[in-house]
VOGU-318597 format. One record per atom (N, C-alpha, C): x negated, y negated, z; residue in three letters. Coordinates in steps of 0.1 Angstrom, whole numbers, plus 5000, padded with zeros to 4 digits. Layout:
<recs>
XYZAla...
</recs>
This chain:
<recs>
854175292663Unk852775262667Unk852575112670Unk851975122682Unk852074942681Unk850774912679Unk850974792670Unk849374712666Unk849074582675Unk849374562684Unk848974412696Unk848874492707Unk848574412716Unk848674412728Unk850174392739Unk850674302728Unk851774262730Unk853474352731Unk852774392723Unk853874542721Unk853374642720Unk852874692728Unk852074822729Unk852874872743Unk853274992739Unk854075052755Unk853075082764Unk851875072762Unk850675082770Unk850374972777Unk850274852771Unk849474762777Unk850274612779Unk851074642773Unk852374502775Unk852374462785Unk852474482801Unk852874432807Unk851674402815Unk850274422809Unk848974392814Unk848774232811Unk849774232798Unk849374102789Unk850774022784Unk851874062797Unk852973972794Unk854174072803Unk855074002802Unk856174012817Unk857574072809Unk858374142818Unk859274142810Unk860474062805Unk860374032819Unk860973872817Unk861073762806Unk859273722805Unk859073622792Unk859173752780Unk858673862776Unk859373922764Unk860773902761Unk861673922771Unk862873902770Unk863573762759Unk862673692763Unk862973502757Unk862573552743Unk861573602736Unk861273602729Unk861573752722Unk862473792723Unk863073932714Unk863673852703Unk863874012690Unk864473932682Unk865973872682Unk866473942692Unk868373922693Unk868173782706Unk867673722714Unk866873622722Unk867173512710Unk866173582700Unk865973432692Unk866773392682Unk867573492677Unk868873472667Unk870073412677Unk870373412691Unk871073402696Unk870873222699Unk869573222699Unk868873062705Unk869572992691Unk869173092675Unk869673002664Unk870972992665Unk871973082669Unk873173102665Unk873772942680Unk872972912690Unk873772822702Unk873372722692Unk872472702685Unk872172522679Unk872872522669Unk872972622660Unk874172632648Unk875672582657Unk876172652672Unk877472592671Unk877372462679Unk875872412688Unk875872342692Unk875772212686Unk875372202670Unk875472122664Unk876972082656Unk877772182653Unk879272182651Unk880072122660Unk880072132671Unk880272032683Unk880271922685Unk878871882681Unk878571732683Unk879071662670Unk878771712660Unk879471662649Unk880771622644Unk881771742655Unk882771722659Unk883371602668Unk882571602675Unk882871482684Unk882271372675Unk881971312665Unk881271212658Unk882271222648Unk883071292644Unk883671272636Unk883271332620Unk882371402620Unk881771492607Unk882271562602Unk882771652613Unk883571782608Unk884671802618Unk885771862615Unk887171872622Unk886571962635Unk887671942644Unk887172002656Unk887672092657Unk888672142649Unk889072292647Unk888372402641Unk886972322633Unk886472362629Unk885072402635Unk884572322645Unk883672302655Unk884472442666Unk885472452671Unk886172522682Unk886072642669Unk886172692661Unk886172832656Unk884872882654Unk884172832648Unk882972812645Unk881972892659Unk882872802672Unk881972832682Unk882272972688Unk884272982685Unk884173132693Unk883873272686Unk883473152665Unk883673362662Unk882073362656Unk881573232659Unk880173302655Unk879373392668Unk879373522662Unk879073632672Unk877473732668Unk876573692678Unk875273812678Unk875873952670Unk876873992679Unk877074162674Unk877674192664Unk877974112656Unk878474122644Unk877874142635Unk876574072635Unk875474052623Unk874674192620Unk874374192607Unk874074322600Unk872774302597Unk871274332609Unk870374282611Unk869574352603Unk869974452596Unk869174502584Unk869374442574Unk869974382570Unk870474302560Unk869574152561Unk870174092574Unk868973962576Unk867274002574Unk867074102582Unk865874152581Unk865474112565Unk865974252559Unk865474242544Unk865374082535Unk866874052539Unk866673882531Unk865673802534Unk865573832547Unk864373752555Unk862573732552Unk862973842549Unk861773882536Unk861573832523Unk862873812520Unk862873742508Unk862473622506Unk863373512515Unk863373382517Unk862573342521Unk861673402532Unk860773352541Unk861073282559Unk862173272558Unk863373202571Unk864273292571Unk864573302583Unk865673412586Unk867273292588Unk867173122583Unk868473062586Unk869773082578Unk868773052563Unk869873112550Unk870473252555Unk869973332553Unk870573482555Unk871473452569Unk871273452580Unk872073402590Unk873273322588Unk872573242588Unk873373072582Unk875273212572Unk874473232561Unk875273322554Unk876473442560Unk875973512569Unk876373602578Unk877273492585Unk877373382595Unk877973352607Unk878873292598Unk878973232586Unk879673152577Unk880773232579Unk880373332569Unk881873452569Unk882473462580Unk881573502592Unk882273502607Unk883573462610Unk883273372603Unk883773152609Unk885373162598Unk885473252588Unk885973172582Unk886073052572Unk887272972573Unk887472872570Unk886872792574Unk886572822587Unk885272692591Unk884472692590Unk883672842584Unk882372792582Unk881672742568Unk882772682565Unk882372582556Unk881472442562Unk881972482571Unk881072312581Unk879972372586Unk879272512590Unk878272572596Unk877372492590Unk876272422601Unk874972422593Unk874972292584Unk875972162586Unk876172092581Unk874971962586Unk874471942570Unk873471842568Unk872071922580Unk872172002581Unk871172072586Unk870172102575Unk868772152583Unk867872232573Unk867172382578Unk866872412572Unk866572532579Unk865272542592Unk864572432591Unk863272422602Unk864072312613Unk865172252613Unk866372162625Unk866672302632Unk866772412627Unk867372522636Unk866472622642Unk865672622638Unk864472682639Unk863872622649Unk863272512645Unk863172422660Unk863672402670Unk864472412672Unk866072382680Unk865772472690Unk865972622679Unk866072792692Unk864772732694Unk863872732689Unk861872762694Unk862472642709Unk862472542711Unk862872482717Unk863672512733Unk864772592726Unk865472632736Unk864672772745Unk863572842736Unk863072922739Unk861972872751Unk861172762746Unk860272752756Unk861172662770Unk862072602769Unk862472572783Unk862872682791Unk863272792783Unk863572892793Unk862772952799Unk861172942793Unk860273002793Unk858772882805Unk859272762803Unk859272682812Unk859272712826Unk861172752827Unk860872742842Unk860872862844Unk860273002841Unk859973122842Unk858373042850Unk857472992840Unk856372932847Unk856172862858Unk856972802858Unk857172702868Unk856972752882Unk858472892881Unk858872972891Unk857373032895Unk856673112888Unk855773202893Unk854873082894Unk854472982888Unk852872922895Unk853672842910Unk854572822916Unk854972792925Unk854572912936Unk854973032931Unk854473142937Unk853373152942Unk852673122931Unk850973162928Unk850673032939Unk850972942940Unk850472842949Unk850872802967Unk851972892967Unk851972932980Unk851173042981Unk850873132978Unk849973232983Unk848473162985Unk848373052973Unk846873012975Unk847172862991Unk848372802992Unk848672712999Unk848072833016Unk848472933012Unk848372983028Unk847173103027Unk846273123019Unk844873113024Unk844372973021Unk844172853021Unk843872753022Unk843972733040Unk845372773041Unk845372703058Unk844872783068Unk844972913064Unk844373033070Unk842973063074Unk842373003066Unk840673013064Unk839872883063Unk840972803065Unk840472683064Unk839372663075Unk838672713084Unk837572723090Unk836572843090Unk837172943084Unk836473043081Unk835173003075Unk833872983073Unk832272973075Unk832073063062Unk831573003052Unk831273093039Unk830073023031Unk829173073022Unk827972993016Unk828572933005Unk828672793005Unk828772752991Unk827272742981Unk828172742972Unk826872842961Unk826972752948Unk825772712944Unk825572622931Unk824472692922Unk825072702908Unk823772752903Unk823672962909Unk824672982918Unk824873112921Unk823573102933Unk823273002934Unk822173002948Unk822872962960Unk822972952970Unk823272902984Unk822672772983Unk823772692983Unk823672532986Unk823372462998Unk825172473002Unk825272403017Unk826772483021Unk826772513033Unk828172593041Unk829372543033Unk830172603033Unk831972553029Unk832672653040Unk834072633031Unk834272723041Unk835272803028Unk835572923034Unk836872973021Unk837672913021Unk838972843033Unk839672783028Unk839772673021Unk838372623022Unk838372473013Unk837672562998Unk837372642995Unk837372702983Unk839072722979Unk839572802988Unk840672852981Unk841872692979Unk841572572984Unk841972492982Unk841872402969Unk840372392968Unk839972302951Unk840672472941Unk840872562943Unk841972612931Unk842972582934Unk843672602943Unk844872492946Unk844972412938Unk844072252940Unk844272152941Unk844872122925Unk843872242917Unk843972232903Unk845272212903Unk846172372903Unk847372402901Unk848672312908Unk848672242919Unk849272122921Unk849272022911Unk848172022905Unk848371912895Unk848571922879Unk848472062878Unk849272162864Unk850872182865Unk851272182881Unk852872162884Unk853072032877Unk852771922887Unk852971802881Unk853171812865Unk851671872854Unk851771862841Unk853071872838Unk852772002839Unk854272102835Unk855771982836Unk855871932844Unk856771882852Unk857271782838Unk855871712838Unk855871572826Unk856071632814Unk855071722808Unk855471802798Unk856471852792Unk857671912801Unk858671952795Unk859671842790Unk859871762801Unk860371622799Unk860071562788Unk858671562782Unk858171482774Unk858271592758Unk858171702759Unk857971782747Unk859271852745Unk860671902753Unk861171982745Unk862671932742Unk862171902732Unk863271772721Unk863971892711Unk865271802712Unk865971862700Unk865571852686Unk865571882677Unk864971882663Unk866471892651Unk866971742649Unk867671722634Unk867671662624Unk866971662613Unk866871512608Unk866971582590Unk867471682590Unk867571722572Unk866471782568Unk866871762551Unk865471762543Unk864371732546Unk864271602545Unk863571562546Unk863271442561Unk864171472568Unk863671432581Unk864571272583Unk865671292570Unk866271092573Unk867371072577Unk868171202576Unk869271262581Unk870271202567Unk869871192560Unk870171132546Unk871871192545Unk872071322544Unk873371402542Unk875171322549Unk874171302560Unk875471222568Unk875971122569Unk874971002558Unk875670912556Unk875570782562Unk876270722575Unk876570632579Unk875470682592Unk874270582594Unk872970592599Unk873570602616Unk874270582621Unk874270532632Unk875570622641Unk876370692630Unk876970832631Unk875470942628Unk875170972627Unk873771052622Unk873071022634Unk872370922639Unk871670932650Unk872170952662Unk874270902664Unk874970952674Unk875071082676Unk874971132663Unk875271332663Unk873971342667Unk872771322661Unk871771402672Unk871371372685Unk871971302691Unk871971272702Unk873271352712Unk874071302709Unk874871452713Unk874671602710Unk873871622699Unk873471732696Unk872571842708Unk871471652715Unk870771722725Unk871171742736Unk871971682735Unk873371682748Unk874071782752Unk873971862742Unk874671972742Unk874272122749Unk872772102740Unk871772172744Unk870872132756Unk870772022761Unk869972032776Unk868871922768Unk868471922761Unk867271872752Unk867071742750Unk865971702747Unk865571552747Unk866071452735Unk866671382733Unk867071342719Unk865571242716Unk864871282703Unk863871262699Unk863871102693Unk863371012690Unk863170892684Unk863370922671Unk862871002667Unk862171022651Unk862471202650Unk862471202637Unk862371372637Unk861171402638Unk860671522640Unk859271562640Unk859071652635Unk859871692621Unk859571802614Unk857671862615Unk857171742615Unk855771742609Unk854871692620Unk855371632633Unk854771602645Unk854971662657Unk853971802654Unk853871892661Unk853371902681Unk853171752686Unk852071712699Unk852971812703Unk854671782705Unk855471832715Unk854871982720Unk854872082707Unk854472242713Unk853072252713Unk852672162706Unk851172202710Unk850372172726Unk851172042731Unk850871972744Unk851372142751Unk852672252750Unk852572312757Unk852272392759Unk851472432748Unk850472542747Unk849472522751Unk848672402750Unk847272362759Unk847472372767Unk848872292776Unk848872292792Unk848672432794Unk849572542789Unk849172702792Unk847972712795Unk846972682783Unk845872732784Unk844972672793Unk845672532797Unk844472482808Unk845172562826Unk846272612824Unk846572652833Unk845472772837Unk845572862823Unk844972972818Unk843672982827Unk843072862824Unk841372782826Unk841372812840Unk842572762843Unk842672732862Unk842372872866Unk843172942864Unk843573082870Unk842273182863Unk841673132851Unk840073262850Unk839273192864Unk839373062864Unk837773022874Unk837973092891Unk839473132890Unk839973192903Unk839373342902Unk839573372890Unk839273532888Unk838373522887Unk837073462879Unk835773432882Unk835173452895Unk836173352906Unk834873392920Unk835573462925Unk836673552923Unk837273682932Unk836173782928Unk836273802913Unk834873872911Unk833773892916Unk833173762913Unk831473762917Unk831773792933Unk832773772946Unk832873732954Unk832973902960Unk833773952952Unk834074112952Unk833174222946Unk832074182944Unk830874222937Unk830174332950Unk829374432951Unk829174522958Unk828174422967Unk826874332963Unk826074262966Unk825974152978Unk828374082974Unk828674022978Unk829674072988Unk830774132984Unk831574212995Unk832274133003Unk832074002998Unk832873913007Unk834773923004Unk835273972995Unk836473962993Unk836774132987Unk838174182983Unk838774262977Unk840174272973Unk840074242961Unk841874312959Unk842574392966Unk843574362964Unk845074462974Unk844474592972Unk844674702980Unk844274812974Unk845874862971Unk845574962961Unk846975032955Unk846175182953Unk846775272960Unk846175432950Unk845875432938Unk845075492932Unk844275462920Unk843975332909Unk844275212917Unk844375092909Unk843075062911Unk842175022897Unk840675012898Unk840075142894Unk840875212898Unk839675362897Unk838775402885Unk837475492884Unk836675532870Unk837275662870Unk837275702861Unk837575842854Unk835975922860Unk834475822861Unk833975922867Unk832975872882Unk833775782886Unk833075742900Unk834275662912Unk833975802917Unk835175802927Unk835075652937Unk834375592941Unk833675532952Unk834475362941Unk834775342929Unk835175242924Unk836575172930Unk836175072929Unk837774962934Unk837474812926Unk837774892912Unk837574712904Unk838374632904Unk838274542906Unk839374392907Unk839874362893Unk840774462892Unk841874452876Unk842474362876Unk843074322887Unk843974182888Unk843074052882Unk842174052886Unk841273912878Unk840673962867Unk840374082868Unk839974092848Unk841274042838Unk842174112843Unk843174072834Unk843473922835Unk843773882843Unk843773692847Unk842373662839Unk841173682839Unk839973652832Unk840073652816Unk840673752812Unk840673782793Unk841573682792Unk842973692798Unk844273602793Unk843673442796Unk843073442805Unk842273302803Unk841773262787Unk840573372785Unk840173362772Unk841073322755Unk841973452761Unk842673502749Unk843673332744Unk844173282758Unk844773082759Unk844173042752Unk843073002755Unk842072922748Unk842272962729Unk842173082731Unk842573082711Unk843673052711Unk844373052720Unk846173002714Unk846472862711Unk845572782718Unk845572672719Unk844372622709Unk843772672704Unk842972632690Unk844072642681Unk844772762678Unk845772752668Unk846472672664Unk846972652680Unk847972522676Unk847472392671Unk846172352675Unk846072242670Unk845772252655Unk845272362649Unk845372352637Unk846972362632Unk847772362638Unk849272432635Unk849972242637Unk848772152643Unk848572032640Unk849171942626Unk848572022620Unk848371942612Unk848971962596Unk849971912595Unk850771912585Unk850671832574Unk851271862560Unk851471762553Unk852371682550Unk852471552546Unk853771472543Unk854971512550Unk856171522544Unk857271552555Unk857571702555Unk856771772550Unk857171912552Unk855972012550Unk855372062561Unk854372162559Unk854372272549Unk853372302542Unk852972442534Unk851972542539Unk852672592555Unk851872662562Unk851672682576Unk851072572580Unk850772582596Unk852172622601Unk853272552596Unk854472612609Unk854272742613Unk853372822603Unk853772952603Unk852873002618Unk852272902616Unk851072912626Unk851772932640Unk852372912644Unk853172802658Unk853973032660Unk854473042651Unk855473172653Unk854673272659Unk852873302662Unk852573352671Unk851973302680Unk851373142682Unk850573092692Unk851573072702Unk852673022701Unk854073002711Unk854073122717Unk854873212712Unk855373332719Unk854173402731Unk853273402723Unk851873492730Unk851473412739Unk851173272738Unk850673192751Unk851973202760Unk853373202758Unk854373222774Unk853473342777Unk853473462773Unk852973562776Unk851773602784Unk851073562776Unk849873582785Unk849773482793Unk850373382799Unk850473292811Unk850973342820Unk852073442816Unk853073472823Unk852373582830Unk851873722818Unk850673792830Unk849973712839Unk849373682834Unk848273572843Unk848273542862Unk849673442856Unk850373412868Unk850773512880Unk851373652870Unk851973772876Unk850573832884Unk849673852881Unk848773902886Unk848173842897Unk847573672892Unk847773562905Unk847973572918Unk849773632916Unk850073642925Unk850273762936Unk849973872925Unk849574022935Unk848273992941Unk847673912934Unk846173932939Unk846073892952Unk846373792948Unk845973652958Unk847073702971Unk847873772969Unk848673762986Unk848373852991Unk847373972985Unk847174102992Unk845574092991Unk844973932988Unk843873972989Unk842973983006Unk841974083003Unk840874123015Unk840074013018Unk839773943028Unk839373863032Unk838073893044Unk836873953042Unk835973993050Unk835473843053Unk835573783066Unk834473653071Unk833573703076Unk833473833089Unk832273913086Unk830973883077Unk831173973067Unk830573983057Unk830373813053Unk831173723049Unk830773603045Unk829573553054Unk829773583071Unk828573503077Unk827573553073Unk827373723071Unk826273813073Unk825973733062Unk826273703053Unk825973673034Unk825273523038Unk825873413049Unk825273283048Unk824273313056Unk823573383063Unk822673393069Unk821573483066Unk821673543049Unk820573573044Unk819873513042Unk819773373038Unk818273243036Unk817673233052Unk818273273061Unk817273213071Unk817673083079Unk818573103074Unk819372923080Unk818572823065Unk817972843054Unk817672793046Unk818772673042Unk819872753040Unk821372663038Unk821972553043Unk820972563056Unk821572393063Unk820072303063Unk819372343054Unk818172223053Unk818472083051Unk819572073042Unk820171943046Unk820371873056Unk821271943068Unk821371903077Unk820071843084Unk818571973086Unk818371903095Unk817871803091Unk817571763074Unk816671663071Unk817571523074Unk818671513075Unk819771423085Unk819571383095Unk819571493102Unk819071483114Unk818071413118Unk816771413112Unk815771353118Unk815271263109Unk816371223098Unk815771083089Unk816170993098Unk817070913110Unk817370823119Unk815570803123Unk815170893130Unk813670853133Unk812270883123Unk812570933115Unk811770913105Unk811370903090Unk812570843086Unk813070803075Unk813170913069Unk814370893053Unk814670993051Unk814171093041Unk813070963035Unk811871063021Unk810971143033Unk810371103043Unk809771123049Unk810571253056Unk811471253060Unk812271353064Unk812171493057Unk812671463044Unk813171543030Unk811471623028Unk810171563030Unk808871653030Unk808571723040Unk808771673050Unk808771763061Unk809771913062Unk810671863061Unk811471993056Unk811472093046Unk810972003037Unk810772063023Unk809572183025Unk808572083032Unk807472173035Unk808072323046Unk808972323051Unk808972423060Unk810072533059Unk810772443046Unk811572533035Unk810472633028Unk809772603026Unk808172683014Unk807872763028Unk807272733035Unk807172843045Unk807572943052Unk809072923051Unk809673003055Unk809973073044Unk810173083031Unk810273173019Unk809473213020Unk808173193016Unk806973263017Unk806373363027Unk806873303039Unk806673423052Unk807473503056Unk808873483050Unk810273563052Unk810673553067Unk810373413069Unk811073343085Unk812073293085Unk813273253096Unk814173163097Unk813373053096Unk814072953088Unk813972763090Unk813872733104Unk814072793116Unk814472743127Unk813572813133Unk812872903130Unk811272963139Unk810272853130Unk810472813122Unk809472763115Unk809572633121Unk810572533114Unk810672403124Unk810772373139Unk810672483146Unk810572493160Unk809272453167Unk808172523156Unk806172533155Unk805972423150Unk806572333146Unk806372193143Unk806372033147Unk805372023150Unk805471903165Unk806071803160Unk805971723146Unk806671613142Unk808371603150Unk808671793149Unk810171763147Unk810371783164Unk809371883171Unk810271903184Unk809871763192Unk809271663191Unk808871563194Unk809671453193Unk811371483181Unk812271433179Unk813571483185Unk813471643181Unk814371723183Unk814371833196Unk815371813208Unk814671933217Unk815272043210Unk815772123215Unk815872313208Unk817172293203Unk817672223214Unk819472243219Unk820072163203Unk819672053197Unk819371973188Unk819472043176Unk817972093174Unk817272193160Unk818472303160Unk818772383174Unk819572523169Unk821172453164Unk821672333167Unk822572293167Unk822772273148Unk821472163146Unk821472133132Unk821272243123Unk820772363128Unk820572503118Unk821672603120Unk822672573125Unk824172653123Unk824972633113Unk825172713103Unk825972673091Unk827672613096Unk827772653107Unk829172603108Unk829172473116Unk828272403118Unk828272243126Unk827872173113Unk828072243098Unk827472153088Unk828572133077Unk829772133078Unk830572153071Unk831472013064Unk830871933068Unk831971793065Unk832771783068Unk833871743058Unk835471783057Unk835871853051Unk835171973053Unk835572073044Unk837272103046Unk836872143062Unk838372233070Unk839672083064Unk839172003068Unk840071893067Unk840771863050Unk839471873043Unk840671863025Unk841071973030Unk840872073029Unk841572253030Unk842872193033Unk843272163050Unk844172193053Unk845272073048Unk844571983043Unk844871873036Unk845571913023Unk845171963012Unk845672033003Unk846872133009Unk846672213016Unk847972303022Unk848972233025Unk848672143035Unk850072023040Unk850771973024Unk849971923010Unk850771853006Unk851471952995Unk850472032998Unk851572162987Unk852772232992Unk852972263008Unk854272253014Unk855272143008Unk854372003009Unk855871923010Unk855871942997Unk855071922987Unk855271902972Unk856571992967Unk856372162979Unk857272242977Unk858972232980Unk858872152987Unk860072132997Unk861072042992Unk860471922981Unk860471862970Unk861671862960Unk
</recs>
């Protein structure tokens, strides 16, 4: 029976990929301990620690399928760390050499290590799909980049945009969550050796000791750290926020697919798929599952990333607790990013695009939506407070009488005495009011190509 979301044969893949489960299985993560156990025999090897015959056995007979995981299991229970019981198992493996297994190591050096090795793999799983997720948004940016739509403040009608320059400022986010990502991993996923107590005390001669962990990260792909960080957690917590601010990015997208795909609004729709969306009792339903689910896993980030920062905060050189914290905020934020993303990307490339409907939707106020403009318009000749009342006044009138702005300002001598027709109908068209909209839009698409190309 499963008790999460996360392992539920129901709902798992609503709320995580199979892919990122994969990273995070239990034979995944014994395997991540068992590469830093021989990865570290190696380097030590080459430093002169341990014999290299003993590093070279060590490496070909410590074996995943050998291990008697009901056994680990239970000890694991005991001890609280599944390294000792391991550690114990791969020894025998080894032989004679595994007398050197695990040398001047501690049990949270290896631990670290796999967690480590886990999230880079898990890295560029991210990586891969928001690259995805951002060409699909790269090419409705360029696509719609003049498409005519209300921009909306406050859920009111503002001033014209257009879609593509919507579907662009989410973009723009996610280009610059690549970049994160980018600095982030570089910056956060360090190898982890430093002992007991973090001095590397066991091995002796300071400068053999900081050579081994530096080859150690060498080995493994990994950053060789300054300092140990048994207890200086920024590295995983920096990448678990970044998730969650990704997280952020990708609800505010599901946010306006929603409201956007709303019956009222109708301006967008999810891919359709035979019964995806459907009610058990109203046939006529087509809910946008893809951004609900992208919407909660937004949420659900946000608590992962509280955790961690409490998972912050350690004591002296060895925590009584929070580590423990980190063993579900890690795993569950790859996860639900990873849905997230996966959805992202069904959505967004099969999404319905009604412009139709967008004009019919900007031209419910009456042309009210380009009152800006005309007050522009005619502030050159009559300044622009003086402008802003005049308009204002014929904004009120036309609510109140349920007129266009443009039958009203028409009946107005101030303005046709400024403006002939050709003028006023010009400045009351939502699409001659647009700035630069089209231009960031297509501006954003150009640089996410090349960023891509990169």
């Amino acid at each position: 029976m499963a008790t999460t979301v996360f392992d539920s044969v129901l709902f798992r893949d609503m709320f995580g990929t199979p892919e990122m489960r994969d990273v995070f299985s239990d034979e995944a993560y014994l395997r991540r301990c068992i590469d830093a156990e021989t990865a570290l025999a190696r380097a030590q090897a080459r430093t002169g620690l341990i014999p290299e015959t003993a590093a070279r056995d060590i490496t070909a007979q410590a074996d995943f399928g050998k291990l008697d995981l009901d056994q680990l299991r239970h000890e694991t229970e005991i001890v609280g760390y599944p390294i000792l019981p391991l550690v114990k198992q791969v020894s025998e493996m080894c032989g004679e050499a595994g007398r050197y297994l695990h040398w001047g190591a501690t049990t949270q050096d290896i631990m670290d290590t796999a967690t480590m090795l886990q999230c880079a793999q898990c890295v560029a799983i991210v990586e891969k799909q928001l690259d995805d997720v951002r060409e699909a948004l790269r090419e409705l940016a360029a696509k719609h980049a003049d498409t005519v739509t209300a921009g909306r403040t406050h859920l009111q009608h503002a001033l014209p945009v257009t879609f593509g320059f919507r579907a662009a400022v989410w973009l723009s986010a996610l280009n610059r969550h690549a970049e994160r990502l980018a600095q982030a991993k570089a910056r956060a996923l360090m190898v982890e050796f430093g002992g007991a107590a973090g001095t590397l005390a066991s091995l002796g001669n300071h400068e053999r000791a900081l050579e081994t962990r530096k080859l150690f990260a060498q080995e493994l792909g990994l950053r060789d750290p300054e300092i140990t960080w048994h207890v200086a957690r920024d590295g995983l917590c920096e990448l678990v926020s970044l998730l969650a601010n990704i997280g952020g990015a990708l609800g505010k997208i599901a946010l306006d697919v929603m409201m956007m795909a709303a019956s009222e609004f109708g301006e967008v729709a999810e891919p359709f798929v035979p019964g995806r969306g459907a009610s058990s009792t109203m046939p006529k339903k087509r809910n946008p599952i893809s951004s609900e689910l992208m919407f909660a896993a937004a949420k659900m980030l946000r608590e992962r990333a509280a955790l961690m920062l409490d998972a912050t905060m350690h004591d002296f050189e060895r925590a009584t607790g929070p580590w423990h914290l980190e063993w579900s905020a890690v795993p569950e934020s790859f996860l639900l990013i990873a849905s997230a993303l996966h959805q992202a990307n069904f959505m967004l490339r099969g999404l319905h695009v009604d412009s139709e409907r967008m004009r019919r939707n900007l031209d419910l106020t009456g042309g009210l939506i380009v009152a800006e403009a005309v007050m522009m318009g005619l502030a050159p000749a009559i300044g622009r407070q003086h402008a802003h009342d005049v308009v204002y006044d014929a904004c009120r009138v036309a609510i109140e009488n349920d007129r266009t702005l443009y039958d009203v300002l028409s009946e107005n001598a101030q303005i046709r005495d400024r403006l002939d027709d050709a003028q006023l109908r010009s400045l009351t068209d939502p699409a001659n009011y647009l700035g630069a909209a089209a231009h960031m839009a297509r501006r954003v698409a150009d640089a996410t190509s090349s960023y891509s190309r990169r």
